[in-house]
VMD Tcl script that draws the C-alpha trace (Angstrom):
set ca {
  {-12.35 -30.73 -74.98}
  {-10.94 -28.97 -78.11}
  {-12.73 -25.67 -78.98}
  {-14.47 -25.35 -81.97}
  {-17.31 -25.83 -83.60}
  {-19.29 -28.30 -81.13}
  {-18.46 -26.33 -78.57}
  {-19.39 -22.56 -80.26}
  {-22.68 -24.14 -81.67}
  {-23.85 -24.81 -78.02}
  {-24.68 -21.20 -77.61}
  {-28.39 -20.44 -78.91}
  {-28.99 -19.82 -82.54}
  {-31.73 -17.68 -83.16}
  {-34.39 -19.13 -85.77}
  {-37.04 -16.72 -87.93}
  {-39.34 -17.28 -85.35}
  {-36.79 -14.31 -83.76}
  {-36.69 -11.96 -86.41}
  {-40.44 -10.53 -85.63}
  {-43.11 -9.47 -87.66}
  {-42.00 -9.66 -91.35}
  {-44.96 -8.71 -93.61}
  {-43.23 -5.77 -96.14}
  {-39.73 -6.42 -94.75}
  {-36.76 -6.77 -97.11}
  {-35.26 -10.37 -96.28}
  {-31.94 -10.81 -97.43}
  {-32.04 -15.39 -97.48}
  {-28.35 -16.88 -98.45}
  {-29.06 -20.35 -99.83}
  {-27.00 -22.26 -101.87}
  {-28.53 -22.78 -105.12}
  {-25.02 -23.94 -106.55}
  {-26.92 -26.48 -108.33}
  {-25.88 -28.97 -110.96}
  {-27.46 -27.92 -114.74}
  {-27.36 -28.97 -118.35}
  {-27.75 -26.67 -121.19}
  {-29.08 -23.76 -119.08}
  {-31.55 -25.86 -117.06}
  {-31.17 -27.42 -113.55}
  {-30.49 -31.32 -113.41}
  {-30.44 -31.74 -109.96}
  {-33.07 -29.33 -107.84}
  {-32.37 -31.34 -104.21}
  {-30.59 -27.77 -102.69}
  {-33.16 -26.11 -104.50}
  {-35.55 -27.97 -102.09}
  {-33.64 -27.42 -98.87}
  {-34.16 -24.08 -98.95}
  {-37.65 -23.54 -100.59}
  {-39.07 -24.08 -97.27}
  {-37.76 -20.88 -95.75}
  {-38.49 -19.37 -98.92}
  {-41.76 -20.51 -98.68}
  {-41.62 -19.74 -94.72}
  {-40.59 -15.97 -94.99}
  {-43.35 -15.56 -98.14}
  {-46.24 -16.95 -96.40}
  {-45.27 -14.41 -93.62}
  {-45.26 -11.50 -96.06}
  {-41.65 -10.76 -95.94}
  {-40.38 -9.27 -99.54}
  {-37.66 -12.15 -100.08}
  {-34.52 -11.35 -102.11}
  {-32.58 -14.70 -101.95}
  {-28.55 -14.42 -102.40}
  {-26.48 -17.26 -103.80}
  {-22.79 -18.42 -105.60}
  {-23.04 -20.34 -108.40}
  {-19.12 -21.57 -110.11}
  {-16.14 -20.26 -109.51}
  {-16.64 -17.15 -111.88}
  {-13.49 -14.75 -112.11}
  {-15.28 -11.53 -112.92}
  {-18.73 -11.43 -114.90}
  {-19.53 -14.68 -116.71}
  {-23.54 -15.35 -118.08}
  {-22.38 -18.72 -118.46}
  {-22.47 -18.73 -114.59}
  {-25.57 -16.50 -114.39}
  {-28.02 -17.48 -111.42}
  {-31.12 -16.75 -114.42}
  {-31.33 -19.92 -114.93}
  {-32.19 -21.56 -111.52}
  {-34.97 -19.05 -111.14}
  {-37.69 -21.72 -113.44}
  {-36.74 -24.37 -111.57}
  {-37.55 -22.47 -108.06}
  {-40.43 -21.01 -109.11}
  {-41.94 -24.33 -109.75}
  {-40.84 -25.55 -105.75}
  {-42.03 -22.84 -104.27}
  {-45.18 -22.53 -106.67}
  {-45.16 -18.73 -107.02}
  {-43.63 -16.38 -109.30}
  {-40.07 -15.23 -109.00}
  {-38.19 -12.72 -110.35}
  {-34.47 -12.31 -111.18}
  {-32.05 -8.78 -110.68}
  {-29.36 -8.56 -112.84}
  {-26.61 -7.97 -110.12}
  {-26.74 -8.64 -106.16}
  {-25.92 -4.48 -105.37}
  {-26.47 -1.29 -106.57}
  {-29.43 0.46 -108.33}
  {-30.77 -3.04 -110.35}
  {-30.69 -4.91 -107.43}
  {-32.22 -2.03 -105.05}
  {-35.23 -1.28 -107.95}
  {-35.93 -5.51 -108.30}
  {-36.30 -5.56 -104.35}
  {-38.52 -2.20 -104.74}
  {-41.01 -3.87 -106.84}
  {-41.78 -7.26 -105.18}
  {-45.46 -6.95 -103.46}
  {-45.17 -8.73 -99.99}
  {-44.67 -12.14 -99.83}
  {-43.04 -11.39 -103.30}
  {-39.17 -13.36 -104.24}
  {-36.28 -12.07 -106.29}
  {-33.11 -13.92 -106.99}
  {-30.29 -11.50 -107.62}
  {-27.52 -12.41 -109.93}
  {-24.24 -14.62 -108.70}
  {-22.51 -12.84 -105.72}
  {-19.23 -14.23 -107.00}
  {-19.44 -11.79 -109.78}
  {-18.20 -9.05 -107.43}
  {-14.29 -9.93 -106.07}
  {-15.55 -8.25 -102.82}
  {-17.62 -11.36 -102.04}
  {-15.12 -13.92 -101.56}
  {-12.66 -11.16 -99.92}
  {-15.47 -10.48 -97.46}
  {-14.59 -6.72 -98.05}
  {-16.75 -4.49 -95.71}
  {-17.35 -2.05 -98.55}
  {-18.98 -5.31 -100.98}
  {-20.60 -6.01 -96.97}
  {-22.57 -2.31 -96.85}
  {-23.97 -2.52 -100.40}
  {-25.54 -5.72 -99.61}
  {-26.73 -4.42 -96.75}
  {-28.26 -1.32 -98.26}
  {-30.61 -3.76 -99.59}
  {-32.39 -5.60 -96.88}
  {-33.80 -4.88 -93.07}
  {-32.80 -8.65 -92.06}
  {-30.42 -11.48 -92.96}
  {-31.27 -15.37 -93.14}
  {-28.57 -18.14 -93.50}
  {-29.93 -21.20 -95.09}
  {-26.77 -22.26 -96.73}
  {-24.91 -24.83 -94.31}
  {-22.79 -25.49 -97.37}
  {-21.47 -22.41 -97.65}
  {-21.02 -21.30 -93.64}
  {-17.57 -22.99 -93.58}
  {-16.44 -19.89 -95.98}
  {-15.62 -15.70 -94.64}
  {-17.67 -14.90 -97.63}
  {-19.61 -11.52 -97.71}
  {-22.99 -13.38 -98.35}
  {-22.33 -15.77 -95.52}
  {-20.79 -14.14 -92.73}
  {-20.30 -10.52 -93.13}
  {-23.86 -9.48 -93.98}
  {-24.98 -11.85 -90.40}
  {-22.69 -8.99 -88.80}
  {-24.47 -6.20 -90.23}
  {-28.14 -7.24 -90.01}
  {-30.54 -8.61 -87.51}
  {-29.73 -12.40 -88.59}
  {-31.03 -15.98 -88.08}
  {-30.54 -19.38 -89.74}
  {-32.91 -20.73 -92.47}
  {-35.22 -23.59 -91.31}
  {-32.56 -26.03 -93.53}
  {-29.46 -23.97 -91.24}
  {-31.12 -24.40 -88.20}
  {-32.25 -28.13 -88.77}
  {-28.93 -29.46 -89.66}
  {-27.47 -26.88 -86.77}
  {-29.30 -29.09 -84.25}
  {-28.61 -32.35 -85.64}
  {-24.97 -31.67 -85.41}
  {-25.14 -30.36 -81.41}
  {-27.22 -33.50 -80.87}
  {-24.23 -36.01 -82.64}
  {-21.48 -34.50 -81.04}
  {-22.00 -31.37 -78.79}
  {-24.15 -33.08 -76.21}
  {-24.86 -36.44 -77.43}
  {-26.32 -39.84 -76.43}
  {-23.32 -42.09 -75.53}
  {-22.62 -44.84 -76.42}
  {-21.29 -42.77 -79.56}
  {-20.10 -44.81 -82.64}
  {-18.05 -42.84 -85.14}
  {-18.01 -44.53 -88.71}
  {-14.90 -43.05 -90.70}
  {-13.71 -44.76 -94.28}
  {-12.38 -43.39 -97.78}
  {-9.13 -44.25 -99.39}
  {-6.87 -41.82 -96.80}
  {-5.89 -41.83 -93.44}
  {-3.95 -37.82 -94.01}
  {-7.18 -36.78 -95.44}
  {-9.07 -37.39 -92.13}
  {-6.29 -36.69 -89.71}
  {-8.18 -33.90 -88.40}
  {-11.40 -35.52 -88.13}
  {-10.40 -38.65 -86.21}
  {-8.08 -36.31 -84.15}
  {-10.89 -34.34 -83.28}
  {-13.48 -37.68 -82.93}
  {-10.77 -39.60 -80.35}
  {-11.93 -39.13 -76.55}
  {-15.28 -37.77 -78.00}
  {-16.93 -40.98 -79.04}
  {-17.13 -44.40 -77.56}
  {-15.90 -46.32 -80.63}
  {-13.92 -45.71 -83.65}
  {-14.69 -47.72 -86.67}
  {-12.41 -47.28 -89.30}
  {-12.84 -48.75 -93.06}
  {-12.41 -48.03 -96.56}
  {-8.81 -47.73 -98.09}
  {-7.74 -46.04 -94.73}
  {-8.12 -49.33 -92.55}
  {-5.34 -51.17 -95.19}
  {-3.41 -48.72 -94.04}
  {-4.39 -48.86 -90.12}
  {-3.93 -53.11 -90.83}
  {-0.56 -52.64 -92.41}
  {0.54 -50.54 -89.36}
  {-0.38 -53.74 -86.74}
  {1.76 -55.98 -89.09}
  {-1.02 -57.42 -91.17}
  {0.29 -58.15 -94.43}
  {-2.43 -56.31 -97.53}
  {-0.79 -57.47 -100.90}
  {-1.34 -54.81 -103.37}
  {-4.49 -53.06 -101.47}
  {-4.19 -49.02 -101.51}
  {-2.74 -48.25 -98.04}
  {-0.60 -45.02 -97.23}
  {2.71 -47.32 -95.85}
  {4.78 -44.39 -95.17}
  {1.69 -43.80 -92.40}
  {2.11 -46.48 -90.25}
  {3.67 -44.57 -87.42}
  {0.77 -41.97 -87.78}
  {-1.86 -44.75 -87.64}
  {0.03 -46.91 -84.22}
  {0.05 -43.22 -82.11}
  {-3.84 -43.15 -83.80}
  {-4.63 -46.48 -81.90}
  {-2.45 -45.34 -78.88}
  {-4.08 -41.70 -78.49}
  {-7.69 -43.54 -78.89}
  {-6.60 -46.13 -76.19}
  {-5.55 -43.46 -73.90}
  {-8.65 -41.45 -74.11}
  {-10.86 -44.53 -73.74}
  {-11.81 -44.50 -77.53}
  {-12.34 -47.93 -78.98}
  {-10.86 -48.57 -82.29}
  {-12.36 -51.11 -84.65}
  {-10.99 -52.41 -87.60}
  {-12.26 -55.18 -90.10}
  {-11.54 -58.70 -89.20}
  {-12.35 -60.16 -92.57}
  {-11.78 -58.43 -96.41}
  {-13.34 -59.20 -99.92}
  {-10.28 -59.32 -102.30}
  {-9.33 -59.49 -105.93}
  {-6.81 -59.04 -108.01}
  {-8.35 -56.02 -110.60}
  {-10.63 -52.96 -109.78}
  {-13.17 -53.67 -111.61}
  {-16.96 -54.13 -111.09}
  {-17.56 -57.55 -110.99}
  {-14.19 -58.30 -111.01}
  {-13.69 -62.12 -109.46}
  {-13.38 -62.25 -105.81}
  {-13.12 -63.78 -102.23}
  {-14.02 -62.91 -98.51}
  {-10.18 -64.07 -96.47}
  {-9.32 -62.88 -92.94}
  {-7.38 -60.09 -92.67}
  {-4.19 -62.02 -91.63}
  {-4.69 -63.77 -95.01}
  {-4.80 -61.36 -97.88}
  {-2.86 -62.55 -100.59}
  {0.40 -60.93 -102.20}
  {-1.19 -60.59 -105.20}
  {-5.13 -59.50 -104.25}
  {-6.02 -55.96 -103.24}
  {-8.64 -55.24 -99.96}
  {-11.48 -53.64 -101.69}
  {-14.29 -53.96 -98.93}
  {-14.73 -55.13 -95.51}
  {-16.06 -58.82 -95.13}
  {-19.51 -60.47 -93.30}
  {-18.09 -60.92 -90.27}
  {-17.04 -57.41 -89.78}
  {-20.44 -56.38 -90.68}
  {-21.74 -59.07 -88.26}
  {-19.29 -57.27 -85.57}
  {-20.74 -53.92 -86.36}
  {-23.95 -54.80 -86.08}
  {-23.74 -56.43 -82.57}
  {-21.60 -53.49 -81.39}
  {-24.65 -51.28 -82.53}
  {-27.23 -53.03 -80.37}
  {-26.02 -50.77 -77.40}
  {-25.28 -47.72 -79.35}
  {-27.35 -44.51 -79.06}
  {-25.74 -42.14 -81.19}
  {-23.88 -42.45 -85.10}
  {-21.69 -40.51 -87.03}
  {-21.18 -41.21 -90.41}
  {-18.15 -39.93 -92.68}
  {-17.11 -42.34 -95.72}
  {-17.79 -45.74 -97.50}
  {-16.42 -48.86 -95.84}
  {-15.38 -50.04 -99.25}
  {-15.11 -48.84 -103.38}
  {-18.89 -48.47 -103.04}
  {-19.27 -47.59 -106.37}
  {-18.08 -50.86 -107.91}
  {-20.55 -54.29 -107.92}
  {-19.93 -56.47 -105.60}
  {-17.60 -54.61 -103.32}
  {-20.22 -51.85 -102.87}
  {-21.94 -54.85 -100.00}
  {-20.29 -53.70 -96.32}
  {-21.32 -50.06 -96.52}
  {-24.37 -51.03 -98.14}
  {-24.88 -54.17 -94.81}
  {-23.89 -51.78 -92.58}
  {-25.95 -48.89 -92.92}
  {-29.09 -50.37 -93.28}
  {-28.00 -52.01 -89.97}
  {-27.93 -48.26 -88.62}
  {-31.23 -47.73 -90.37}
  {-32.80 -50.28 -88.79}
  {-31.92 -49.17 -85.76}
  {-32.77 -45.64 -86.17}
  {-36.16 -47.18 -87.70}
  {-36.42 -48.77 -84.17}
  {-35.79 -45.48 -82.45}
  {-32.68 -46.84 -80.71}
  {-30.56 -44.60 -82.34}
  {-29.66 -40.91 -83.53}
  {-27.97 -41.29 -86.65}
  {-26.20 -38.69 -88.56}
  {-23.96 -38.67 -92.05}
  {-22.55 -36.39 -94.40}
  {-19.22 -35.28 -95.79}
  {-17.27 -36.51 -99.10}
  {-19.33 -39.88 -101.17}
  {-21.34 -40.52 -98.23}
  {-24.45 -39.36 -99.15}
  {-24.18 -41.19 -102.50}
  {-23.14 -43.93 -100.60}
  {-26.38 -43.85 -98.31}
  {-28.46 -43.17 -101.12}
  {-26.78 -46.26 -103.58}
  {-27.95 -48.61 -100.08}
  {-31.55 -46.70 -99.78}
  {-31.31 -45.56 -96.53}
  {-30.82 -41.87 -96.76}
  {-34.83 -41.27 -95.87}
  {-33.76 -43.55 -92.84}
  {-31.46 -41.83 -90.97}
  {-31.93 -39.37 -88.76}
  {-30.06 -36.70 -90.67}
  {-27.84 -37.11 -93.99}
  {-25.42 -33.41 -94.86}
  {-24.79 -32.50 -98.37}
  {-22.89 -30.06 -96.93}
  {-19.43 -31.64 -98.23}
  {-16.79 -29.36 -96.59}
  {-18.70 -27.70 -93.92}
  {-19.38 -31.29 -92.87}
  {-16.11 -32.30 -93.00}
  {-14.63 -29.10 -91.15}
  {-17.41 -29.38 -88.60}
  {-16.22 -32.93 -88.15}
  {-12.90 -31.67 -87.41}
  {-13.88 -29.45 -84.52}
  {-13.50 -26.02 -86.38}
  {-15.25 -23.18 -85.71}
  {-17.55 -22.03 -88.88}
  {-17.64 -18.95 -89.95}
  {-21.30 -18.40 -91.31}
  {-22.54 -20.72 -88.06}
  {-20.55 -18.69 -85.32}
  {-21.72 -14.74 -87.33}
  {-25.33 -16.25 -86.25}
  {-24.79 -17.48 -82.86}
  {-25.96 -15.67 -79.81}
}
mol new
graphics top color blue
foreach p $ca { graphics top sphere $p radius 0.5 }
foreach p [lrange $ca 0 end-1] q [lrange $ca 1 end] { graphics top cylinder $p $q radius 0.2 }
display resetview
C-alpha cells in the first residue's frame, strides 16, 4: 500500500475533548472563512457554518476564542480582502457577539485577545496579509503563538497547504482538530483507510491527466472503478470505440490501456458506460439520443452516460458497502444531460438511506453536482474541501492533518 495520507491518518487524532479544561484559555481556532461575498457582505455562509460549531463548542466551555483565517489571495495589505466583513455574518451563527483585531500578531491582536471575557470570540484580520504566512516562516510561527495557550484546526480546506496558520502553529501549541476537522478526518479513514469492501470508486470530469494521481492511488484499493464524464470518451476511444466529436484526450490512449491493465492486475474492476446520450451542440436542451457506445455517430459528441449504464450501476451497488465519489458522470450543468449523475447518485442515496452503504463525495463540481440531484443531506459525508479532497484522494500526506496527528 502506497504511503500517504490514508495510511498517516490511521494514527489517533486528538479532538478538544483532549485539550482539558478551557474556561479563560486563549484558543487559537483556524477555520476557513474564505467565504464568497458581495459588496462587503457574505453571500454564501455554508463554511461559516462548519465551523461555528467548534466556535460555539470552545465558547460554551469558556475558552477566550480568537479564530484565524485567509481570505483572497492578497499580496501585502488589501481592506478589500479584510476578514471585517465576515464577522456580522458569524455573529449571527453563533448568536453572540464577536469582535474583530485589526491584524493576526503583534500588540492589536495581543490587546483584542486581552479583552474578550471567557467564552468571548475575536476574529483577527486576514493571515495572508503577512508574507510569513504562506512561507510558513518560524518567526510569522512564534508571533502567532505569542497569542494563544492552544491551537484548533477546523479548516480541512486549508490542511493540504505548509501555511503558518495551518501547520506550523499545530507544531508549536498543544493542538487538536475542530469538530468539522475531526468529522470529515473520520469519514475519510472510514472510505479508504479501513473501509467496508466491497468499495466502489466513482471518478468523472472532462480529464483523464487531471486524475492520474487519484485513480493511480484508487487501483488495488477499491473493488470497482467506475469511470465517467469526459474521461470515459477517452478510456472508450482507447478500447477502439469510435466517439465522433466527444471531448476525449486521444493522445491518452496508451495511458488509459496500462490504466485498465494495472486495475486488472491488482484485482480492480473497471467500469465504463455501455450506452451514451449524444448530440451534435453543447447546449442545454440541445436535441439528443441515448446510442450504445459502439454506435456514436461521427458527427454527435458523448455528453452523458445512458439508462442502461445507470441500470448497471445500480445493480453493481446492491452488494456494495462503501462509495467514493469524485466528479459528474456527465456536463451536469446542462438540461438534459445533467440525468446519469443525477440517476446515479440518488441510487447511492438510497442506499445509504437504507443503511447499506457508507457513502462519501467531495473534490472539484461534485458537491454542486450532489446538491443540483438533492442528495447531498443523503450521503453519508459530502467535502467542500476542493483540493485537500482531491490530494487526499491521491494518497498524499496533508500537511495541516499529519502537524495534528499523534
Amino acid at each position: 500500500m502506497k504511503q500517504g495520507a490514508q495510511a498517516a491518518i490511521k494514527r489517533s487524532c486528538p479532538g478538544i475533548d483532549t485539550l482539558g479544561p478551557l474556561a479563560g484559555r486563549r484558543v487559537l481556532v483556524r477555520c476557513d472563512l474564505n467565504v464568497p461575498t458581495k459588496d462587503g457582505k457574505v453571500t454564501d455562509a455554508t463554511r461559516l457554518e462548519a465551523n461555528a460549531r467548534t466556535i460555539r463548542a470552545l465558547a460554551e466551555a469558556g475558552a477566550r476564542v480568537a479564530v484565524l483565517a485567509h481570505f483572497g489571495r492578497p499580496k501585502g495589505r488589501d481592506a478589500s480582502q479584510s476578514l471585517r466583513m465576515v464577522v456580522p455574518a458569524l455573529a449571527g451563527l453563533l448568536g453572540r457577539p464577536v469582535t474583530f483585531a485589526e491584524d493576526c500578531i503583534g500588540a492589536a491582536a495581543a490587546a483584542a485577545i486581552a479583552a474578550l471575557p471567557d467564552g468571548g470570540v475575536v476574529v483577527l484580520e486576514n493571515t495572508r496579509f503577512h508574507p510569513g504566512e504562506e512561507k510558513n516562516d518560524p518567526a510569522f510561527v512564534a508571533e502567532l503563538a505569542k497569542l494563544g495557550d492552544a491551537y484548533v484546526n477546523d479548516a480541512f480546506s486549508c490542511a493540504h497547504r505548509a501555511h503558518a496558520s495551518t501547520e506550523g502553529l499545530a507544531r508549536r501549541l498543544p493542538a487538536a482538530a475542530g469538530l468539522a476537522m475531526k468529522a470529515e478526518i473520520d469519514a475519510l479513514e472510514a472510505a479508504l483507510g479501513s473501509p467496508e469492501h466491497p468499495v466502489v470508486a466513482v471518478v468523472g470530469g472532462a480529464k483523464v491527466s487531471s486524475k492520474l494521481d487519484v485513480i493511480g492511488n484508487l487501483v488495488g484499493k477499491v473493488d470497482v472503478l467506475v469511470i465517467g464524464g469526459g474521461m470515459a470518451n477517452t478510456f472508450l476511444y482507447a478500447d477502439g470505440f469510435a466517439i465522433g466529436k466527444s471531448l476525449a484526450e486521444r493522445d491518452m490512449a496508451d495511458t488509459a490501456r496500462g490504466i485498465v491493465a494495472k486495475a486488472a492486475a491488482a484485482g480492480t474492476k473497471v467500469m465504463l458506460p455501455v450506452d451514451a446520450v449524444v448530440a451534435r451542440h453543447f447546449a442545454a436542451g440541445a436535441a439528443n439520443e441515448t446510442v450504445a457506445v459502439d454506435s456514436v455517430p461521427d458527427d454527435a459528441m458523448v455528453l452523458d452516460v445512458g439508462p442502461a449504464t445507470v441500470v448497471a450501476f445500480e445493480r453493481m451497488l446492491e452488494s456494495a458497502r462503501t462509495v467514493v465519489w469524485n466528479g459528474p458522470l456527465g456536463a451536469f450543468e446542462l438540461v438534459p444531460f445533467d440525468r446519469g449523475t443525477v440517476d446515479a447518485a440518488r441510487a447511492v442515496a438510497r442506499a445509504t438511506k437504507a443503511g447499506r452503504l457508507l457513502s462519501v463525495a467531495g473534490g472539484g463540481d461534485t458537491a454542486a453536482a450532489l446538491n443540483h440531484a438533492g442528495v447531498s443531506a443523503e450521503f453519508s459525508f459530502v467535502s467542500t474541501a476542493g483540493g485537500a479532497f482531491l490530494e487526499w484522494l491521491e494518497g498524499k500526506v496533508l500537511p495541516g492533518v499529519d502537524a495534528l496527528l499523534r
